[in-house]
N, C-alpha and C positions, 0 to 999 in steps of 0.2 A: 370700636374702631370705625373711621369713617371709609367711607366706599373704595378710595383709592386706593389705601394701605390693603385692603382685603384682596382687591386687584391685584398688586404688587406680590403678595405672598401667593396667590395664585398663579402668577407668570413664574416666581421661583420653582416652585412645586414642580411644574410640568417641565421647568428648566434641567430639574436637578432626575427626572425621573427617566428622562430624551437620554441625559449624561451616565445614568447607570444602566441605559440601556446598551448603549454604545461604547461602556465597558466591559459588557459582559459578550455583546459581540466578538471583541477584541480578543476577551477570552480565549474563547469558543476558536474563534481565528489560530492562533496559539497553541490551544491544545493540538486542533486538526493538523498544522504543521509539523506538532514535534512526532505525531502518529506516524504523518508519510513520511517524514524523514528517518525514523524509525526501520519503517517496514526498509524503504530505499536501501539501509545498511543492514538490513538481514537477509534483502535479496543478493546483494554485493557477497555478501558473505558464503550465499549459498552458493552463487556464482564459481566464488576461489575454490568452493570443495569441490565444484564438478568443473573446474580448470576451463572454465568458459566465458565466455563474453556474448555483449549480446551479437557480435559480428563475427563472432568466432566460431557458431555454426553455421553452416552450411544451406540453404534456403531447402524447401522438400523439391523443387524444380532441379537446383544443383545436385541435391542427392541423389535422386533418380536417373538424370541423366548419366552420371557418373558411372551408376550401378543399372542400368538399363535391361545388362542383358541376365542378371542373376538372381534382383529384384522384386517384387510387385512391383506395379506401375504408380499406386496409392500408397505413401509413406509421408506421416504426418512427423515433422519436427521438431521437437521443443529447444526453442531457444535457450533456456536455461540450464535443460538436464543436459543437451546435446549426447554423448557418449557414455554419460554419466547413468547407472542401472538406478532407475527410476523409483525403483521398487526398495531401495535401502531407507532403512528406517531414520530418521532424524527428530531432534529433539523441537517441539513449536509449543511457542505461550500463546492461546489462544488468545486474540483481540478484546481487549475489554474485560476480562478475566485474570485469576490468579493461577490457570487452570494449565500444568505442565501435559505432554503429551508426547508420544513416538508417533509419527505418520511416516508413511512414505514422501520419499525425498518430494516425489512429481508432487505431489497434494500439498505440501508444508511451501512450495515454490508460488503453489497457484493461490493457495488463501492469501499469502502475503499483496500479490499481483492482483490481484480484486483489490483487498484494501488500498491501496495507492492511488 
């Protein structure tokens, strides 16, 4: 083969290698999407069993003020559990795994909430 056809397959090469790269980006892109939207609908979900929103509790300054005089002064809020006993068990597929589990409601809310 003379020099420039050998050139030619060499500009392919690097062409076709840029192009499987930025497929597999795309991939990658893709999978991570359908994770967070994933988790997003099982935060929603956990949301409806503890009949809350994310504005639908109460901020710890509103709470407090509220409850002032019967109180601590330091009361930490989750938005997700709000009212809801933190401590009830729920069922979570741990991220990346096949792997079923019972956690607590508050912990199965917070691993989702990191992944996203």
């Amino acid at each position: 083969m003379d020099e420039t056809m050998k050139q030619f397959q060499q500009g392919l090469l690097e062409v076709e290698i840029e192009a499987e790269n930025l497929f597999l980006a795309r991939h990658e892109l893709v999978e991570t999407d359908r994770v967070r939207n994933g988790n997003r609908e099982a935060l929603t979900a956990l949301r409806k069993r503890a009949r809350t929103t994310k504005t639908s509790v109460p901020s710890a300054f509103e709470s407090i003020m509220r409850d002032i005089d019967s109180r601590p002064l330091v009361k930490e809020v989750c938005t997700t559990c709000g009212d809801h006993d933190a401590r009830e068990k729920t069922w979570l597929m741990f991220p990346g795994t096949d792997v079923f589990a019972t956690i607590p409601f508050h912990a199965a809310h917070t691993i989702l909430e990191k992944g996203s």
